[in-house]
C-alpha positions in Angstrom: -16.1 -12.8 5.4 -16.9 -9.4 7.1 -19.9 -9.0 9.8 -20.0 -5.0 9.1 -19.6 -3.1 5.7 -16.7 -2.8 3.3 -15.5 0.2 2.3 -15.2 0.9 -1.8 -12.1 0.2 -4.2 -11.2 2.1 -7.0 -11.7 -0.9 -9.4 -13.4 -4.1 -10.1 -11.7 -6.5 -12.4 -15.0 -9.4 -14.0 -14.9 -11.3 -16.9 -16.4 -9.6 -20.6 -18.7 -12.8 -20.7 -20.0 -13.9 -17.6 -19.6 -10.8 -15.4 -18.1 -12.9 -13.1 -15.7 -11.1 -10.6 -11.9 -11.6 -10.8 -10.6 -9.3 -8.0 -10.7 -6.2 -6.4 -7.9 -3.6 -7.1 -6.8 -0.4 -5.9 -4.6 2.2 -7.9 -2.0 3.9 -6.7 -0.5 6.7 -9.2 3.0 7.7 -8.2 5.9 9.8 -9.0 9.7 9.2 -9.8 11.8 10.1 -8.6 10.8 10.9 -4.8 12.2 13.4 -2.4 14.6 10.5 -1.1 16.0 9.3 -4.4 16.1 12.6 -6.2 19.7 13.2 -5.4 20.6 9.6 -6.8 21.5 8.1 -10.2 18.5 7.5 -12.5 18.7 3.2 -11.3 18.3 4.2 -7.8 15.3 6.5 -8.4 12.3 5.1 -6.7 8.6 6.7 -5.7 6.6 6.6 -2.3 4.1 4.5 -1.4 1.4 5.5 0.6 -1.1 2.8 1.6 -4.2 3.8 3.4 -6.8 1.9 5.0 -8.9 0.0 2.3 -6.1 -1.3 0.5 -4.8 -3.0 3.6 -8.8 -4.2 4.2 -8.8 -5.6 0.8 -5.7 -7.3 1.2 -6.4 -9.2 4.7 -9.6 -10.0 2.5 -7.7 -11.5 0.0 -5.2 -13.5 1.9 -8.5 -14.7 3.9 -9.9 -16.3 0.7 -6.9 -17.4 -0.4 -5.7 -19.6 2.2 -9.9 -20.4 3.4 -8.6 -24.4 3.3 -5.6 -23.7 5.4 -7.3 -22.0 8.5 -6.9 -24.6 11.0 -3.3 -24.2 10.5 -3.6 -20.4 10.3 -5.2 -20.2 14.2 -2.3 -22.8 15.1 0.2 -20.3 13.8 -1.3 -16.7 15.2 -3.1 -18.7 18.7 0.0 -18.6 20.9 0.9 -15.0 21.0 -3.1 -13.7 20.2 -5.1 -15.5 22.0 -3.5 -14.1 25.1 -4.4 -10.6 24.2 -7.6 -9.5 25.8 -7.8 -5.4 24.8 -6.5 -4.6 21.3 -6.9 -1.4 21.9 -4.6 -1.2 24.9 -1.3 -0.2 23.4 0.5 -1.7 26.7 -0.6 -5.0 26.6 -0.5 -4.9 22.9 3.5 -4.4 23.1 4.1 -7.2 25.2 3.1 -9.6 22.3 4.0 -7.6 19.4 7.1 -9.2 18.8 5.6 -13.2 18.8 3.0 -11.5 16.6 4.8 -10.0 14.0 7.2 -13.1 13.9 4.2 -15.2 13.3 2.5 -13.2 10.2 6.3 -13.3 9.0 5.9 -17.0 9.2 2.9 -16.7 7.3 3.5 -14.5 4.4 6.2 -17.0 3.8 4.4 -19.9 4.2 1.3 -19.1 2.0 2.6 -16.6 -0.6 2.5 -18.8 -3.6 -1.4 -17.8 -2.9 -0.7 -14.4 -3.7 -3.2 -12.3 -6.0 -3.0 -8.7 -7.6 -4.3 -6.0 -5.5 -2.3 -2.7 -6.4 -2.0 -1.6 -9.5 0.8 1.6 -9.0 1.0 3.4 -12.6 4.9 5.6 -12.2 5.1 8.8 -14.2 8.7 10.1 -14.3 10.1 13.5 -14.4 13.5 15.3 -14.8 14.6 15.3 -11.4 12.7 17.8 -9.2 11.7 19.6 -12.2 8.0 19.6 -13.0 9.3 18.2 -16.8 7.9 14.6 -18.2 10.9 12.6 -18.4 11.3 11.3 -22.6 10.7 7.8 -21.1 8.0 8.9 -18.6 4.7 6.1 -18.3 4.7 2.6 -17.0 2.8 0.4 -14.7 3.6 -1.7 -11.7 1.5 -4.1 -9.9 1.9 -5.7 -6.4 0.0 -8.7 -5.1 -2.0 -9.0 -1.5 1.5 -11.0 -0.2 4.5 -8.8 -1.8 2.0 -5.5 -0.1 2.0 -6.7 3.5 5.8 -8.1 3.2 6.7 -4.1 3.0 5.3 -3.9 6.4 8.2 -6.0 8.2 11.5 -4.4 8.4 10.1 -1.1 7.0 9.9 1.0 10.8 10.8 -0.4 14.1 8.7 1.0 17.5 10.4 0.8 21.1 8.9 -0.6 24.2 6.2 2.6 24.7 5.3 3.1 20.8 4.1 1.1 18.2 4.8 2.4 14.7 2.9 2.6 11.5 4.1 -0.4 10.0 3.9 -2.7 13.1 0.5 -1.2 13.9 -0.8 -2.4 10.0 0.8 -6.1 10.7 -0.8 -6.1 14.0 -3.7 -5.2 12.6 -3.5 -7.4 9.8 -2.4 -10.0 12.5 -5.7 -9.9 14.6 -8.1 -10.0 11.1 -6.7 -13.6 9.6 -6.5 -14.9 13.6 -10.3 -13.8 14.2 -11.1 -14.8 10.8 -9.3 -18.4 11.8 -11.3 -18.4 14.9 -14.7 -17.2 14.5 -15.1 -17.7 10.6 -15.7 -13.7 10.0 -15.2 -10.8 11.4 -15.8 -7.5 12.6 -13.3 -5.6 10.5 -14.3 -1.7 11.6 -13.0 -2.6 15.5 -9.4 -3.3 13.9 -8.9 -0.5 11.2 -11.0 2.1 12.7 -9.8 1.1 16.4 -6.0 0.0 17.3 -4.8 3.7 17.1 -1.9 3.0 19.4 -1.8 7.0 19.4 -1.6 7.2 15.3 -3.2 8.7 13.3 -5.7 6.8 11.4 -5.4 8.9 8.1 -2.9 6.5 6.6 -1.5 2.8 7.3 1.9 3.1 6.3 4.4 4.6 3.9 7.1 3.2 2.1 10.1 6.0 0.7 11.7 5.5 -2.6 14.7 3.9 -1.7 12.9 0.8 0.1 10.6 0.9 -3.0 13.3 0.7 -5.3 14.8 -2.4 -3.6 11.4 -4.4 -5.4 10.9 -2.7 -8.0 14.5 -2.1 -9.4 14.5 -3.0 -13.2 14.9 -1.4 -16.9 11.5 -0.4 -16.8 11.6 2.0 -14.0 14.6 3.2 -14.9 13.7 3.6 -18.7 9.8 3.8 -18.6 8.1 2.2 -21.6 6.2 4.8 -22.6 7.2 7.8 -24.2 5.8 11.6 -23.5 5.0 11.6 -27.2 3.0 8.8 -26.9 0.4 10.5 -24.4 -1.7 12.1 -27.4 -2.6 8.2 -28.5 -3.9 7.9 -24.9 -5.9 10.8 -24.2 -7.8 11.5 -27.2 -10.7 13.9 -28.3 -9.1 16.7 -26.7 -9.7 15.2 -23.1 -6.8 17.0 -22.0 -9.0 20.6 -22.0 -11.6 19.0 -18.9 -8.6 18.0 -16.7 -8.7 20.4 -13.6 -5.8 20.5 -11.5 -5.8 20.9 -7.8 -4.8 24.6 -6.9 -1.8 23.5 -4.8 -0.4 26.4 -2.9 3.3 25.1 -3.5 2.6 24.8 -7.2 1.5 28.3 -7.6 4.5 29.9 -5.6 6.8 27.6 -8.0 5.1 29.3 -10.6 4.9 33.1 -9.2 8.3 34.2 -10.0 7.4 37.3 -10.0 6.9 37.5 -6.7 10.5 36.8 -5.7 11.3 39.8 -8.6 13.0 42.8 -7.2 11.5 46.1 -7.2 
């Protein structure tokens, strides 16, 4: 599908038997509650998604495979407003068409979703609050298909006339991969996730707060998590616990330095 290399994923997914693969899946650990849902009751707590470039690779991937027996209808859809663009990189000529474009992959998440596949697998561990405490109810998992993933990205940040913001960039992005993959049967994938800056950074596609998480996600499970903290001596076993190595955060060790607050 791509004419240049692929970067990794954290996990492949194949059959015991054959080998044969089943899908490609990133995993995203996360906390609850987030610095936007803290202050809220326990139902309202939601975490923050932070997607980066692979996992929005992945997922045009995906969605390419998925609908490969729909692409005539696929160039008919993206064609009017992307054909007409001649420098993706150019941030003003970009703009003019953003709107037909982003309309269109709307049109298209709706249309083809019932081809949806797994693709994130987002594993929640919940505290008390703020407080670096497990919650009793504290482990569950969460997984979000190729289609539910890229439906975050409309709605979630709006740009004005001179700026193009995280979440349109990714559809734009996103956009121009399933209309060159429509037109040209594969594509140069490096050009659109390394290029398109539109004077962003390129450390990150997009992020999503807890409270527009919460809106999907919102269920007795995150709220009550399925797993208790007892329970985490079942799942790391033969003292695995002693080689974990936590990153020396500077935050962490001032929250833990009291005594350097202490009066003399």
């Amino acid at each position: 599908m791509t004419l240049d290399d692929i970067q990794p994923i954290d996990l492949i997914v194949s059959e015991n038997d054959s080998k044969r693969i089943l899908a490609p899946v990133e995993v995203k650990l996360t906390t609850i509650p987030d610095n936007t849902t803290v202050n809220e009751t326990e139902a309202n707590y939601g975490s923050e998604l932070v997607i980066r470039s692979p996992t929005m690779r992945y997922a045009a991937m995906g969605m390419g495979q998925s609908c490969a027996s729909f692409m005539t209808e696929v160039k008919d859809l993206f064609s009017p407003a992307c054909a007409k663009i001649r420098d993706w990189d150019n941030i003003v000529e970009v703009s003019k068409h953003r709107d037909n474009i982003i309309k269109a992959l709307d049109i298209f998440l709706d249309t083809y979703s019932k081809y949806e596949k797994p693709l994130l697998m987002q594993p929640v561990w919940k505290t008390k609050g703020k407080a670096p405490v497990l919650a009793d109810n504290c482990l569950d998992i969460f997984v979000w298909s190729d289609f539910a993933l890229c439906r975050l990205l409309l709605g979630s940040g709006n740009g004005d006339d001179e700026k193009i913001s995280r979440p349109q960039r990714a559809s734009l992005r996103l956009a121009r991969f399933l209309y060159e993959l429509s037109t040209k049967g594969k594509v140069y994938q490096k050009p659109i996730y390394d290029g398109m800056t539109f004077d962003n950074l390129n450390d990150k596609e997009f992020a999503i707060s807890g409270k527009k998480t919460n809106l999907h996600m919102r269920c007795d499970r995150l709220t009550r998590p399925i797993i208790k903290k007892g329970e985490i001596k079942e799942i790391i076993l033969g003292d695995g616990q002693k080689f974990l190595s936590p990153e020396r955060r500077f935050d962490a060790i001032i929250y833990y330095s009291n005594e350097l607050f202490n009066e003399l």
